[in-house]
N, C-alpha and C positions, 0 to 999 in steps of 0.2 A: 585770163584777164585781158582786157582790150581799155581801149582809150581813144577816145574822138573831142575834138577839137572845134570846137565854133570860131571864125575870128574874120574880121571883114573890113579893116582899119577904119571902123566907126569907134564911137565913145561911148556908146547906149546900148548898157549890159543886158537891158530885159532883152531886145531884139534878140541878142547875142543867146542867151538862157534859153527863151524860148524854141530860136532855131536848132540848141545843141538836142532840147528834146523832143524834137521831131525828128532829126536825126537817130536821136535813141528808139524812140518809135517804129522808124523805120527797119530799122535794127531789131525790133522785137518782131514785128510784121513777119519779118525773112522767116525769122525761127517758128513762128506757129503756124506760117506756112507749109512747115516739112521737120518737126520736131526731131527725125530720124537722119535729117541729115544725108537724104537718099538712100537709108536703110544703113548706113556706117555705125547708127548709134540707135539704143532703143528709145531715148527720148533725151530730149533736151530742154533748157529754157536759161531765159535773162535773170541771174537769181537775184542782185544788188546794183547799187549804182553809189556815185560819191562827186560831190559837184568840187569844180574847183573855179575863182574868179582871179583873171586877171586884168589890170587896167593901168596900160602902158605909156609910152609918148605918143606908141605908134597904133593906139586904139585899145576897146575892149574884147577881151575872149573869155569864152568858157568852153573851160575842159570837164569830161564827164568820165570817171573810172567805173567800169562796171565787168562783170563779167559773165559768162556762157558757163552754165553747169549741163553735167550729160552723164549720162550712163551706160558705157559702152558694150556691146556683144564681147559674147565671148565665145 
């Protein structure tokens, strides 16, 4: 399970949203570029995701829970 964070002490959550999934994107980019993980694992991938908003004194963020499934050697 992993968790990333958008937040930029602005008030404008789309910015915020959008940027959290480009991040996640980027994040999935990594994994189908090397599913194995440099051979550690027979395959991998980004299996779910779960958004979270907040919007504070000190700006808006969005947080993104998702996580990395994998199938290890053995």
């Amino acid at each position: 399970n992993c968790f990333l964070w958008s937040a930029n002490g602005a008030s404008d959550l789309t910015s915020r949203r959008v940027q959290a999934f480009n991040l996640l994107g980027a994040v999935e980019n990594v994994i189908r570029a090397d599913v194995s993980f440099g051979g550690v694992v027979m395959y991998s991938g980004l299996e779910n995701h779960q958004m979270t908003y907040r919007q504070t004194t000190v700006g808006a963020a969005v947080g993104i829970l998702f996580s990395i499934t994998y199938t290890a050697r053995i």
